[in-house]
N, C-alpha and C positions, 0 to 999 in steps of 0.2 A: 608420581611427582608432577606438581602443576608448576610451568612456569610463566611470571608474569612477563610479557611481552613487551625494547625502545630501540689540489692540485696546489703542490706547495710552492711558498714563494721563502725566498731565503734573503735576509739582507747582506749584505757585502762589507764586512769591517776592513780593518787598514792594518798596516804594519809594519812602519819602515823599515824594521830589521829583514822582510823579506825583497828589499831591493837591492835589486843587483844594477853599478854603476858600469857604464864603459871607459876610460880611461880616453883622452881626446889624441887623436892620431894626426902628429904635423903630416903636413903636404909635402910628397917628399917628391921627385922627379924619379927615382926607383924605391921601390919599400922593402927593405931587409928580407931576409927568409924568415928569422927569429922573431920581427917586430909581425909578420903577416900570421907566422902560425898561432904566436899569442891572440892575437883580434879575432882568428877564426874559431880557436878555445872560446874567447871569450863569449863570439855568436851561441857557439854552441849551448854554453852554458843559460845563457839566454832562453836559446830555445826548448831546453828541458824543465826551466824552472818556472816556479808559479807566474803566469807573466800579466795577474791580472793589478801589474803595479801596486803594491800594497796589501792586499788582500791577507785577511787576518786567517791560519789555519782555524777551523771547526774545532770548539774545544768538545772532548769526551770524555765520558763518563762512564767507570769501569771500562774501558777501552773502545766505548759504544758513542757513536754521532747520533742523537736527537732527531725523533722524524719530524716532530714538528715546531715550526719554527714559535714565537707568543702569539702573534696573529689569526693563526689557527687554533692555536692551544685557549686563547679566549674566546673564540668561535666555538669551539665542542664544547665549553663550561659555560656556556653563559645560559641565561635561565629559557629561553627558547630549543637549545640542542642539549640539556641535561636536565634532566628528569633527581630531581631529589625525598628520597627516601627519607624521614624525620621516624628512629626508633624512641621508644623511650625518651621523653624527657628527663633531666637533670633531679627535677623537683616532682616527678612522677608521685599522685597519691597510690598508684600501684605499689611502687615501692614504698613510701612513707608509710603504709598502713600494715608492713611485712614486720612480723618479730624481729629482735635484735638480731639473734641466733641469724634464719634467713638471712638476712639484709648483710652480715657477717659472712656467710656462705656464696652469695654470691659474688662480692667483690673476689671470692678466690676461685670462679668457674670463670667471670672474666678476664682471670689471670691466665687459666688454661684455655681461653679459645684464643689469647693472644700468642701464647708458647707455640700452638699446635699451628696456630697460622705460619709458622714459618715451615712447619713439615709440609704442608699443603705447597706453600712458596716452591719450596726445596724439590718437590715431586713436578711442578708444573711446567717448568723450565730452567733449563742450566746458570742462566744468567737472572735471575730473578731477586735474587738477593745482595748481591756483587751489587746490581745497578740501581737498584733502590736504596742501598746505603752510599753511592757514589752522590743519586741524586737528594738525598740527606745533607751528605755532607757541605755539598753546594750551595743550595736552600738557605743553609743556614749560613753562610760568607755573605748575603743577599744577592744569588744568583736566582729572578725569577723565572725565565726561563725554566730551570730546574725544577722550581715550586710549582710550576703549573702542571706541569709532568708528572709529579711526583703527586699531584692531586687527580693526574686521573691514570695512577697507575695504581693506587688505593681504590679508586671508584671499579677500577677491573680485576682486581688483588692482582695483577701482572703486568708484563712486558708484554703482553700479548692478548686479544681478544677479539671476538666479536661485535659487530654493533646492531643498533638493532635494527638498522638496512642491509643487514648479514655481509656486511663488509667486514677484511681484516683490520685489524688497527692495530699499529707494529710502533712502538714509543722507542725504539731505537733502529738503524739502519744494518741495512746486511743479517740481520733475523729470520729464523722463520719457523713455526712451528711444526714440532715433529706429530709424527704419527701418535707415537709413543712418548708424547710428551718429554720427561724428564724420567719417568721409569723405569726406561732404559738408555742406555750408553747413547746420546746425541749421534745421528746416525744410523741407526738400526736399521735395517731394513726387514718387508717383508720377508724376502727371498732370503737373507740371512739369519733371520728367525726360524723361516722352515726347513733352512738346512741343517742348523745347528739341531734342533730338535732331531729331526730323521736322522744324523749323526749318532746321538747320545740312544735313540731307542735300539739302532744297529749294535750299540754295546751293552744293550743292558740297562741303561743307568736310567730308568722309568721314576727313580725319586726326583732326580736334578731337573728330568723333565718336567713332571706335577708342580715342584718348584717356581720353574720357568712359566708356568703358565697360570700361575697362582695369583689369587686376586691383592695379595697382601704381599705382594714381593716387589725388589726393587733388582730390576739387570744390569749387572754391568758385561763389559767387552774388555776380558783377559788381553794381556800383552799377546796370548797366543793365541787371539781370534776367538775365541771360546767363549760363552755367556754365562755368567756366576751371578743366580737368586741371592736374595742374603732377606730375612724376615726385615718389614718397615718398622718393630720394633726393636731390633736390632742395629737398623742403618741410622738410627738417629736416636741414639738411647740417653744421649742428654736432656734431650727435647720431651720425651716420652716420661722419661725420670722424672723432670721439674713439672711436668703435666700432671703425674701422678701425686706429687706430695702437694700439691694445692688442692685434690682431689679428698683428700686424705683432710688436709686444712677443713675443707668445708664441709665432712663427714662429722668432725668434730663440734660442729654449730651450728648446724642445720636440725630445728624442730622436728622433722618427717623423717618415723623412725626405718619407713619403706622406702623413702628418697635416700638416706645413708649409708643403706645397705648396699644399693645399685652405685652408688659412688664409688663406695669401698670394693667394690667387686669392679668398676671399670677400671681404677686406679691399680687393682691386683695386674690387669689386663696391659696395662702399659708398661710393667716391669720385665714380663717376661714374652716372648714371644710364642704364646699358645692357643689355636685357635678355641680348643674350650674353655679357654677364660674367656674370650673373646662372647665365647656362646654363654658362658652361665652368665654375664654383663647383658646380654642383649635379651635374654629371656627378665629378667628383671627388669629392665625399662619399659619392656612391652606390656608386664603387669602392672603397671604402676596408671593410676585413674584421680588419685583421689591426694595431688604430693601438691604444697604452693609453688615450687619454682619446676621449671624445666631447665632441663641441660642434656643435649645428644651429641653423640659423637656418631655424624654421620658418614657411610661408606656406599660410596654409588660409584656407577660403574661408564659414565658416560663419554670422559675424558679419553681415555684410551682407544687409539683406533687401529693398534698394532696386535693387541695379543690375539683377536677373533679372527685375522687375517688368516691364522692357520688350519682354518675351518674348509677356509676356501679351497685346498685340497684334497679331495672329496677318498682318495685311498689313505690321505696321510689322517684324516679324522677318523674312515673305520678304521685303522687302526691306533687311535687313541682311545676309539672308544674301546676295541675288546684288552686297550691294557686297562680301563677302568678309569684314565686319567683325564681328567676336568680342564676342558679350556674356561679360563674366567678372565674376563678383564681386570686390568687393575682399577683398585679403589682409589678415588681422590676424597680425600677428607675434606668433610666440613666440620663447624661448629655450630652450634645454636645455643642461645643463654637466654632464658626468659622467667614470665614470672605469670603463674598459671593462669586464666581469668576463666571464675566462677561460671557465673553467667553465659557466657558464647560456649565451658563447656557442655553448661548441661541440653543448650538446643542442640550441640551435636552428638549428646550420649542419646539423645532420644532416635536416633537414625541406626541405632546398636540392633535393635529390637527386627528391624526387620530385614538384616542380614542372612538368616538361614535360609530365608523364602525366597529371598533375590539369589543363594547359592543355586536353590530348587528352579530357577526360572531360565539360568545360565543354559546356552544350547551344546547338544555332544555330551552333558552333563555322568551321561553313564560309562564314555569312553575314558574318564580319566578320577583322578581325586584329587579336588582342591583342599585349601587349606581352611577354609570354612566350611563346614558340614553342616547339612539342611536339617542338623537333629543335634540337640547339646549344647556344650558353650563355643561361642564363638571365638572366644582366645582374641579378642581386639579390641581395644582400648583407646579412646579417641579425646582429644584435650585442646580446646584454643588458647592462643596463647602470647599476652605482650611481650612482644620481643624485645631484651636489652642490647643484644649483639648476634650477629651473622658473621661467620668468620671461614673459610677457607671454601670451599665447595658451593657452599649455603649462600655465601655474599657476597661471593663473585658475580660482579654486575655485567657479563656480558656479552648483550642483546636482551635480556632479559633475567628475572631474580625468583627465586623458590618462593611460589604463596603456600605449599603445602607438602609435607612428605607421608608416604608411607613407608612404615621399616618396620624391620628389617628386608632387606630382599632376599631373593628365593632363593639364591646362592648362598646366604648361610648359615652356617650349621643349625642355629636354635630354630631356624624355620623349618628344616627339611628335618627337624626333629617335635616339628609339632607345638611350639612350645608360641605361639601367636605373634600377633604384631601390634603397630601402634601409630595410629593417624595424630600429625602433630602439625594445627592449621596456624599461620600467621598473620595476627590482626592488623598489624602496621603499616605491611607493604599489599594490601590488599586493601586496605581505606583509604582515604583521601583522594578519590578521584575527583577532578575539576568538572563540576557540571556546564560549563561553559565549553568545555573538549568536548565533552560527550557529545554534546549537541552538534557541533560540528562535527563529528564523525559519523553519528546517524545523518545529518545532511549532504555529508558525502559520497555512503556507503549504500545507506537504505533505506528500501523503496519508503515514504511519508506513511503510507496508510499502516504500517506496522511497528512506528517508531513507540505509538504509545503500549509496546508490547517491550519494549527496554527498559527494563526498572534495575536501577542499583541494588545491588543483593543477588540478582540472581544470577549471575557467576558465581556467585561464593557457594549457593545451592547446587551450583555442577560439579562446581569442585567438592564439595562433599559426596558426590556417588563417584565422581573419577577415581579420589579417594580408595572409598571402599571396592572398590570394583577391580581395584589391582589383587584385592585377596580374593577373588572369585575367577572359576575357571582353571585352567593348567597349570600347575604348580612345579612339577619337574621341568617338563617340555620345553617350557616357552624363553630358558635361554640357551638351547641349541641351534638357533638362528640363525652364529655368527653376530657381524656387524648390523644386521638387521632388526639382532633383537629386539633394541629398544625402541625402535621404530614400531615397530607390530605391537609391544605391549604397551604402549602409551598409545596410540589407534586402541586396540582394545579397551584398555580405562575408558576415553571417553566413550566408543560406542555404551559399555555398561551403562556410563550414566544415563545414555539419551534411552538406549533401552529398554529401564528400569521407571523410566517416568508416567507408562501406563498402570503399570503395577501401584506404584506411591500413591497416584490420584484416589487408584480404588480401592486402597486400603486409611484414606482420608490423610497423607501426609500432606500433600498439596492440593491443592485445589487446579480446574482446569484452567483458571484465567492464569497461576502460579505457571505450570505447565507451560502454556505457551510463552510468558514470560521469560522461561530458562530458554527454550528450543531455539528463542529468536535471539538472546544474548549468545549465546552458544554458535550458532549458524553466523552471526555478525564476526562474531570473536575468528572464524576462521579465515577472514580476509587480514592479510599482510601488507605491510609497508612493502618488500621487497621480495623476491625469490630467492628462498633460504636455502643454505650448502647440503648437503647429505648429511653432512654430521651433526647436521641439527635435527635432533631424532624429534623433539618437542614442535616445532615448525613443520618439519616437512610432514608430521601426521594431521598437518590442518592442514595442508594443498591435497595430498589424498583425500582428505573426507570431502573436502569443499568438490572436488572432483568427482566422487564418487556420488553425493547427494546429487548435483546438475547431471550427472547421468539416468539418477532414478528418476530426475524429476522434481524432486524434493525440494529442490535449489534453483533461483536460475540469477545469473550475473549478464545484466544487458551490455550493450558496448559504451555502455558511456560509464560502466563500474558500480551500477546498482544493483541489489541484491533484493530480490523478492525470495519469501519464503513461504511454502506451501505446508501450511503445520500438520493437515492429516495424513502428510508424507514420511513427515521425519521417524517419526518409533519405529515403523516397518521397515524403513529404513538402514537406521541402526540397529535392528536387529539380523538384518540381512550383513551388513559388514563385520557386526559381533560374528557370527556364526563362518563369517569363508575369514577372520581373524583365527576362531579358535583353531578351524583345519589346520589353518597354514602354521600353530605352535603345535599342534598334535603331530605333525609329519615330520619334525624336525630336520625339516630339507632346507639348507640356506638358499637354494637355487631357487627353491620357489619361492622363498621369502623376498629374492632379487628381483624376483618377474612379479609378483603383485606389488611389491613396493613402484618397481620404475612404469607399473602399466596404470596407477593411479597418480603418481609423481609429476604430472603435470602442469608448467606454467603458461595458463592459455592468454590472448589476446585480452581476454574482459578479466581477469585476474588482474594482468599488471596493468589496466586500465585502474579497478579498485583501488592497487597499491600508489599509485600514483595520484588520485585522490587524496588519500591518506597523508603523503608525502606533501603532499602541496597545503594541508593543514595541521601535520603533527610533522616538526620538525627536529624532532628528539634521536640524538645519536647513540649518546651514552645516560647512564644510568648513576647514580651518586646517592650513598648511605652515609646517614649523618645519625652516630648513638651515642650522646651525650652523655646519657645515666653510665655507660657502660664509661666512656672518658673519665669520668668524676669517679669513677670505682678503680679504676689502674691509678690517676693520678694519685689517688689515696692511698694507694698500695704500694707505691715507688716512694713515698716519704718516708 
C-alpha cells in the first residue's frame, strides 16, 4: 500500500444563573455566632464555586468538551492547512457513459461503503459514533462550532487522528487513543493481553487463544477479567446484514457477469462468519481484470498496535508457534467504490508481463517461495480506477490517504492458498497536484541542477513497482515480525521498485532519462514535513531509507535541508537494502526487526532542517474528501 502524504484559546461566556450573591452584613459592635458561621459558609461557598463571575459551563457532546475552540477549527479548514480531495464529480461522463444496470449497481455499493463505514466507526474507537451523532445533532440547532468539528471529523472518519506534521489531533478532551484501538475492551493492556493468553494456553483452550488473536475478531473484558473473541461478523450482524442485501441489490443489475458473482460471494461472506467465504470472495476479486466498476472490501492490518505485542515475548511466541497458533493483527475495514478506467488500466496491465523476471531478480530467491513464480501465471490482476467513494480504512485522511493497494495480504487464506492478488491504483487522489507547490517544494528541498529530473507521473511509475513488489519475495515470513512487520514490508515494496529500475530500462520499459526521473521523485518524496511516530510504518520507512541512501552515499541532505542525489548510487543501493530487508523477514526475529528498524530510524540535524523548509511552505495539516457522484447516489437512494 502507498500512502499519499499532509495552542488553544477558549472564549469566556457568561451566566448569571452561575452567581453566587453575598447577603450585606450590618455593622454590629459584636456579631452573633449563627449570623458569623452563616458568612463563613457562605465564603466558603464562594470559594469552591466557579468564581470566574459568570462564566458559562463548556457545553458537550456525548458527554465530551471540544478540543477546539472555531478559531482554530477555521485555522485547520481553511484552504492553506486542508488539503481537498475532489472524487468523482456529480455529472461525471465516467459515470454517464455506464449502462443503466451499472449505474443502478452502484448507487447500491455506495450504500454498502456507507453501512460498513460505521463498522469501521465502531472498531476505531469507543466514542466515535455517540459523538458524531451528538455533533449532528447540534449542527443542525445551528451550533457551528459543532459543524466545524464535525467537518473534520469526517475529513479524519474519527475522533482521533493524525496529522500530517504526525501530531495527534484529539476533537474532543480527555481522549486518547488505545493501542488496541476499539477491538478490544478500552483499556487493554499489553501485559493483560499476555497474561490472559498464557492463562488460557495453561488450560488448554489453544481455540479461544487463536480466537484472541485473530485478525477478524473483536475482544471484550468479561465481568470476570477474562477476554471473549466473538467473529466481526458476528459483533455487528446488522450492519453486515444490510451490507449484504445491497450487495445482492447490485448483483441483480450489474451487466458484469464476473463482477456478480464476486458480489454475490462477498455478500454470502457477510452473513455468516466464515473465513472460507471470506477466501472463496477474495479469490474472485483478485481474478477479476476485465469488470466496469470496482468495489473492495478492504482488510489491512495497520491500525492495531496491541495484538503483535505478544510477539514481544520471545518463550510465550515459541510457544505459540509449536501450538500452531497465528498471531495477526486486527483488520480495520475500508471501502472503495469506483468505476473502472479503460485506458490507465491497460498501461498498467502492460507492467503484468514482466513480473516473473522481477520474481527471478528478487535476492535469497532460492531460500524461500513467493507468491509469483519466475515460470506460469502470475495470478495478478492490476486495474486503475475513478474513484466514487473511500470509506472506512481507505478514506481515512489521517496524515495522509491510500493512492494504491495491493490485496489480498499474505495473511489470508486465498493467498497462502495460492489463489493471487489484485493491484487496485487510484486516479483522483493521486492527480491534481498544484504545479505552483511543486516548484516550491523542489526550491526548498532540491539541489536546482536536478529539479528538471521531477516530472509529474513519475511517482505514479514507483507506485506501480511498489505495488507489485509486495507480491515478490517472502510470502510466509514476512509477518512474523511482530510490530515491525509493516515497517520492513513496506521498506521492502519500495526497495523492489527502486531495484527493479535497471532491469525495466533494459528490457525497454523505461527509458534512462524516465529512470532518473523516478529515482529523483522517489529520493525527494522521502523528505518529511516532520518526524513521524513509530506507528507510522508508511513514514518512518522513508527516514530509514532517506538514512540509509546518505550512508551509502547515495543521498546527501546539506545543513540548510537540500538534497542532492547521486543517481549511479541508488539501484545498488536499493538492492543492498532489498537484500538485509529480505534477511531480516526470513529470520523471523522481531528483535532484529527492532534493531534494524531503530539503527536506521533516524531523525538527523539536516533532516528536520528539510522538514522545516517544507513547513515554512506547505502548510497543510489535515486532509478533506469531497465525493459528490457518491452524495447524489445515497441522496437518491434515501428518497
Amino acid at each position: 500500500m502507498v500512502i499519499l502524504n499532509v495552542s488553544n484559546k477558549f472564549d469566556i461566556a457568561h451566566d448569571k444563573k452561575n452567581v453566587h450573591t453575598i447577603p450585606v452584613i450590618q455593622t454590629r459592635p459584636i456579631m452573633r455566632t449563627g449570623d458569623m458561621m452563616n458568612t463563613l459558609g457562605l465564603i466558603g461557598k464562594i470559594n469552591m464555586a466557579d468564581i470566574t463571575f459568570g462564566a458559562k459551563k463548556q457545553k458537550t457532546y456525548a458527554g465530551l468538551k471540544l478540543s477546539f475552540p472555531e478559531a482554530e477549527l477555521d485555522r485547520r479548514l481553511d484552504k492553506d492547512h486542508s488539503r481537498t480531495i475532489k472524487l468523482l464529480p456529480a455529472n461525471s461522463p465516467h459515470y454517464n457513459n455506464l449502462a443503466e444496470g451499472d449505474k443502478k449497481a452502484l448507487g447500491h455499493l455506495v450504500k454498502v461503503a456507507d453501512i460498513l463505514n460505521e463498522v469501521f466507526l465502531a472498531m476505531d474507537h469507543e466514542k466515535n459514533i455517540e459523538f458524531r451523532n451528538a455533533l449532528k445533532t447540534e449542527a443542525k440547532k445551528g451550533d457551528t462550532q459543532a459543524k466545524k468539528t464535525l467537518t473534520l471529523f469526517h475529513a479524519m472518519d474519527g475522533i482521533a487522528g493524525i496529522d500530517s506534521e504526525s501530531k495527534m489531533t484529539f476533537l474532543a478532551k480527555g481522549i486518547k487513543q488505545e493501542d488496541g484501538r476499539n477491538f478490544y475492551s478500552p483499556g487493554t493492556t499489553a501485559a493483560e493481553l499476555n497474561a490472559v493468553v498464557t492463562k488460557k494456553l495453561d488450560e488448554g483452550k489453544n481455540d479461544e487463544v487463536q480466537s484472541i488473536l485473530s485478525q477478524r475478531t473483536i475482544v471484550r473484558r468479561t465481568p470476570e477479567g477474562d477476554l471473549k473473541a466473538t467473529d466481526y461478523i458476528d459483533a455487528f450482524p446488522k450492519e453486515f446484514h444490510a451490507a449484504a442485501d445491497e450487495l445482492d441489490k447490485a448483483a441483480k443489475v450489474s451487466t458484469n457477469a464476473q463482477f456478480n458473482e464476486y458480489l454475490t460471494a462477498q455478500a454470502q461472506a457477510f452473513r455468516k462468519a466464515d473465513p472460507e467465504l471470506d477466501c472463496h470472495a477474495d479469490k474472485l476479486w483478485a481474478q477479476m481484470q476485465d469488470t466496469p466498476l470496482e468495489f473492495t472490501i478492504t482488510r489491512e492490518q495497520y491500525a492495531d498496535r496491541l495484538t503483535d505485542t505478544i510477539v514481544d515475548d520471545e518463550a510465550l511466541k515459541k510457544r505459540l508457534e509449536s501450538q500452531k497458533i497465528d498471531v495477526q493483527s486486527k483488520d480495520a475495514l475500508g471501502i472503495r467504490v469506483g468505476i473502472v478506467n479503460k485506458k490507465g488500466t491497460e498501461d498498467l496491465y502492460d507492467f503484468k508481463k514482466y513480473l516473473p523476471a522481477l520474481a527471478d531478480e528478487m535476492p535469497l530467491k532460492h531460500l524461500y517461495k513467493q507468491s509469483i513464480s519466475s515460470t506460469g501465471d502470475t495470478k495478478q490482476t492490476m486495474v486503475d480506477v475513478d474513484i466514487v467513494a473511500v470509506k472506512g480504512d481507505v478514506g481515512a485522511f489521517r496524515g495522509g490517504i491510500t493512492l494504491a493497494e495491493n490485496l489480498p495480504n499474505d495473511d489470508k487464506l486465498s493467498v497462502k492458498r495460492g489463489n493471487g492478488r489484485r493491484n487496485v491504483y487510484h486516479r483522483q487522489i493521486r492527480q491534481g497536484a498544484d504545479p505552483k507547490k511543486i516548484k516550491q517544494r523542489l526550491d526548498a528541498t532540491l539541489n536546482p541542477a536536478q529539479h528538471k529530473y521531477y516530472v509529474e507521473g513519475s511517482d505514479h511509475k514507483f507506485t506501480i513497482g511498489h505495488e507489485n513488489a509486495h507480491s515478490l519475495g517472502p510470502t510466509e515470513a514476512k509477518s512474523k515480525l511482530g510490530k515491525w512487520s509493516n515497517i520492513v514490508e513496506e521498506n521492502k515494496a519500495d526497495m523492489g521498485s527502486v531495484a527493479s529500475l535497471d532491469f525495466l530500462v533494459s528490457k525497454g520499459k523505461y527509458t534512462e532519462k524516465e529512470k532518473k526521473e523516478i529515482l529523483i521523485t522517489f529520493a525527494n518524496g522521502l523528505l518529511l514535513k516532520a518526524k513521524p511516530k513509530l506507528k507510522q510504518a508508511h513514514r518512518v520507512r522513508s527516514v530509514m531509507q532517506a538514512n540509509y541512501f546518505i550512508k551509502k552515499g547515495a543521498m546527501k541532505v546539506d545543513e540548510k535541508g537540500i538534497l542532492t542525489v547521486n543517481l549511479d548510487k541508488m539501484v545498488p543501493t536499493a538492492k543492498s537494502m532489498l537484500e538485509d530487508i529480505v534477511k531480516l523477514q526470513l529470520s523471523e526475529d522481531p528483535t532484529k526487526a527492532a534493531t534494524f528498524v531503530k539503527k536506521n530510524f533516524k531523525w538527523t540535524a539536516e533532516l528536520e532542517q528539510s522538514a522545516k523548509n517544507i513547513r515554512e511552505i506547505n502548510k497543510t495539516i489535515h486532509g478533506l474528501v469531497e465525493s459528490p457522484l457518491a452524495d447524489k447516489l445515497l441522496r437518491a437512494a434515501k428518497k
